[in-house]
N, C-alpha and C positions, 0 to 999 in steps of 0.2 A: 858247395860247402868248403869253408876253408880250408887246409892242410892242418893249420896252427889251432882247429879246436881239438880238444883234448878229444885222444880215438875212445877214452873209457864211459863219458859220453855219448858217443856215435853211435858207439855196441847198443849202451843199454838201452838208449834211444829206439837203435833196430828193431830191438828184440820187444818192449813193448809192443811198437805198431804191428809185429806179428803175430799178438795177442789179438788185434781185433780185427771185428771184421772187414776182409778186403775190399767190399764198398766205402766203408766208410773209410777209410786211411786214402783210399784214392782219392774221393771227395776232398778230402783235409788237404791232401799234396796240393790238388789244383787252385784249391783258394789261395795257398801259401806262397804255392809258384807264380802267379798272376799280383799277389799284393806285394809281397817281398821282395821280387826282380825286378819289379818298375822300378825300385831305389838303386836297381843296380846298372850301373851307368855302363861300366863297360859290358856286361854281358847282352842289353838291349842293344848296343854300337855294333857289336861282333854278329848279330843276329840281322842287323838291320842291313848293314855291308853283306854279308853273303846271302841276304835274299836277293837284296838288289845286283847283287853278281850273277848269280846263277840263275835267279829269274825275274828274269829282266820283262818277259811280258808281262809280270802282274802288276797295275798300276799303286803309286802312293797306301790307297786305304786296304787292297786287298792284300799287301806285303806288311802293313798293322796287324790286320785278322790273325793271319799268320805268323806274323812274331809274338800277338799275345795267347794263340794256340800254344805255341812252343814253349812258352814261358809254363803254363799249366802243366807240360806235359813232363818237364823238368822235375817240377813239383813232385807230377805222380809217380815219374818214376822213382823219386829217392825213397818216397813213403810206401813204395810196392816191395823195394829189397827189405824191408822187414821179413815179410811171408815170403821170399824168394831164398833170403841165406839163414830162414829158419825153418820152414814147411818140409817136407819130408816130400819126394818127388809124386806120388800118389794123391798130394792133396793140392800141390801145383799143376800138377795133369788136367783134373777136373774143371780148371779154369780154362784150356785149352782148347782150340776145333783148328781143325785142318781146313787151311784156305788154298787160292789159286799154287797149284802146282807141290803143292803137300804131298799126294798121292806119289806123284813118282819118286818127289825125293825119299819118300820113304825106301819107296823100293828098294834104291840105290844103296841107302845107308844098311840094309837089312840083307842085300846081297852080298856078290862077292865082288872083291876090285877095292882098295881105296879112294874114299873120297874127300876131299876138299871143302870141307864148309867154311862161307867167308862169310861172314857177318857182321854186315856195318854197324856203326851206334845210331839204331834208329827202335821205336819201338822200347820193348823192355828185352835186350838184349840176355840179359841171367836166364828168362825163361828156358832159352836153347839148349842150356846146361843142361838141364829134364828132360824135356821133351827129346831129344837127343840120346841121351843116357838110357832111355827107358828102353830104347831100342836095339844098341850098340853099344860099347864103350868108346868113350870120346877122349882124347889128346888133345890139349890147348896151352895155346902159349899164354904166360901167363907172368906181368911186369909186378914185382913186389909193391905196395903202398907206402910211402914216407912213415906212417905212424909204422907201429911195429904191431901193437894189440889191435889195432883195426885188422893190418893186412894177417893176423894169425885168425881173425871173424871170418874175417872174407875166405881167405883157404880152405879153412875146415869145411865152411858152407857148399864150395863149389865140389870139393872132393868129397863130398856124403851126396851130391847127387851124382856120384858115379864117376865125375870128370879124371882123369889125369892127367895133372899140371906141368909143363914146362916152361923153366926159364927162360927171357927172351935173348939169351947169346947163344956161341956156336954149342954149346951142349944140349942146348934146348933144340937146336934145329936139327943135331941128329936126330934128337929123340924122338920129332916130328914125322922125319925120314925114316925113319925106324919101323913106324908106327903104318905110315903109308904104303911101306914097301910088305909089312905082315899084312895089307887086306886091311888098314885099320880107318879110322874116320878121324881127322884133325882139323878141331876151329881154328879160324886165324880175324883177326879183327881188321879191313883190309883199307880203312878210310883214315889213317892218323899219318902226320908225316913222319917218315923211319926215320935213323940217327943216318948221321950223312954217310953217303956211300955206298947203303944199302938201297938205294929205289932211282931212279930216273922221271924226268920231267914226260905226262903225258897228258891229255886233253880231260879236263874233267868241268863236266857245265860249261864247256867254250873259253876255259881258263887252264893256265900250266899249272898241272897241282904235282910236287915230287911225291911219287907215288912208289909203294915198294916191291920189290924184283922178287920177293921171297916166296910168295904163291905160283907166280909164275915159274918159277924155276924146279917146286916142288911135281908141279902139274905135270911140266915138259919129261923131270928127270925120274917121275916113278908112274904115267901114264895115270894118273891117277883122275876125280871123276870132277868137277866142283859144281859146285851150287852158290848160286848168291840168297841170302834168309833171312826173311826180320819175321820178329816178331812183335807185330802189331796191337795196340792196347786198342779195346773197343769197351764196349758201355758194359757185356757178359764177362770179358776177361782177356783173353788173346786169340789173336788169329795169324798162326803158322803161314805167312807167305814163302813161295820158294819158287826163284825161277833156274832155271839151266843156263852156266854161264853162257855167254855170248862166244861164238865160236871163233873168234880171233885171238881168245885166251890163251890158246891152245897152240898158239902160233912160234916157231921157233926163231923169229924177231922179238926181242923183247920188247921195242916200242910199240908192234902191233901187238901184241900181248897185253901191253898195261894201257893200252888203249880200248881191248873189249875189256876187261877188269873193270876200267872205270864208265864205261858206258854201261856195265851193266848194276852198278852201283846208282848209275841216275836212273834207271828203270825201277829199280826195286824203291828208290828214295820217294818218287814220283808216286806211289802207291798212295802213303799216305804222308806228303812233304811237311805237314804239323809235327809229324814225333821225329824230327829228322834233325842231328844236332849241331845248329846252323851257329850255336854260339861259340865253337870248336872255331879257330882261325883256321880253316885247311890250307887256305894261299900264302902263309908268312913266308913259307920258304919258295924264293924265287931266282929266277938266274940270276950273276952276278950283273949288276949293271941297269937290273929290270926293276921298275916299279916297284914299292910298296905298296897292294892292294889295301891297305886300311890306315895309312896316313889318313888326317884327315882332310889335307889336301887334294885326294885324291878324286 
């Protein structure tokens, strides 16, 4: 969705779809996603280079399948945040079940220690917001939106299902700090490329992706717990995945650090690689001197 459509729009937009009901607004996404983004040129290009990057075994039609999964799932998810930044967390929940490794993160989140949740863009990501919330209070960083009445939607949405927002500069990362060192629970979103300086080159799908130092450094300097978490759209509603990050996270190398972060990013992606947001360039940024992975030359 473009930046430049009016957000007054967007909203009301929203807010209908979360009048109706959540089957059929998902249905409507997917047709919308699948017929709309074939005209879109560069978003099928973006999708088609990083399958063919990262997975390189699946031949020509089975990296098709896959890209016009993803296109549907785009769809679904615009037309899901209707009933996600309008539903009230109790009728969000109900769409929910606990899938592989649920159970313990529960635990964690509901004990004591601070933990870590990193949560790629895969799935319908807002859901976490609830399901999270319902259990804990949650701390998340949180980038304002270009529009100004969109990102006042988006706010109020995420802070009525319990979240508390931070900035994504250094006031925000005390507050993160803050939050970890009380025993508290903070999202962080852990697959975008950070502003420079903040992340280091690490292996991601057999490719250098600058990947950010900020999880790691929170992990190392408040012992705190993480998880990597999607959540999954399935045919009933979602399914809570949650694994335990990969135990070199934890490492006081930071390249061995942001090297289980992101191998454990490919685990969780690999669950279900359709809702996984392949049309995101994660490779733009590269050493100086190296390759442009999405020339078309390339």
């Amino acid at each position: 969705m473009s930046d430049s459509t009016p957000s007054s729009f967007i909203t009301r937009f929203l807010k209908v779809m979360g009048k109706l009901p959540l089957p059929f607004v998902r249905y409507i996404g997917r047709i919308v996603g699948v017929c709309l983004l074939r005209f879109d040129r560069r978003t099928r290009r973006a999708i088609d280079r990083n399958l063919e990057l990262c997975l390189p075994n699946l031949d020509r039609e089975q990296r098709a399948r896959l890209r016009n999964e993803r296109l549907a799932h785009i769809g679904q998810t615009f037309m899901e945040m209707g009933h996600m930044w309008t539903k009230d967390v109790s009728t969000i929940l109900k769409h929910c079940r606990d899938g592989d490794g649920a159970d313990r993160f529960k635990e964690a989140v509901a004990g004591d220690g601070g933990v870590i949740v990193l949560a790629p863009h895969i799935g319908n990501w807002e859901v976490l917001n609830a399901y999270i919330s319902a259990i804990r209070p949650l701390t998340v960083m949180y980038r304002p939106h270009k529009n100004p009445s969109l990102d006042a939607f988006i706010l109020a949405a995420r802070e009525r299902s319990g979240a508390e927002l931070a900035p994504t500069n250094r006031r925000g990362v005390l507050q993160i700090m803050k939050a970890l060192n009380a025993s508290g629970v903070v999202g962080i979103l852990p697959d975008q490329v950070p502003q420079k300086g903040s992340g280091e080159f690490a292996p991601l799908f057999g490719h250098r992706a600058y990947t950010m130092t900020l999880a790691s450094q929170l992990a190392y300097k408040t012992g705190a717990k993480a998880f990597v978490v999607g959540s999954m759209q399935t045919s009933k509603g979602f399914e809570i995945v949650a694994h335990e990050v990969d135990d070199r996270f934890y490492s006081e190398d930071t390249q061995t650090s942001l090297t289980g972060l992101n191998a454990s990013i490919e685990r969780l992606v690999k669950v279900r690689p359709g809702q996984y947001q392949w049309e995101y360039k994660r490779f733009k940024v590269q050493p100086d001197g190296a390759l442009n992975l999405y020339r078309e030359n390339t």
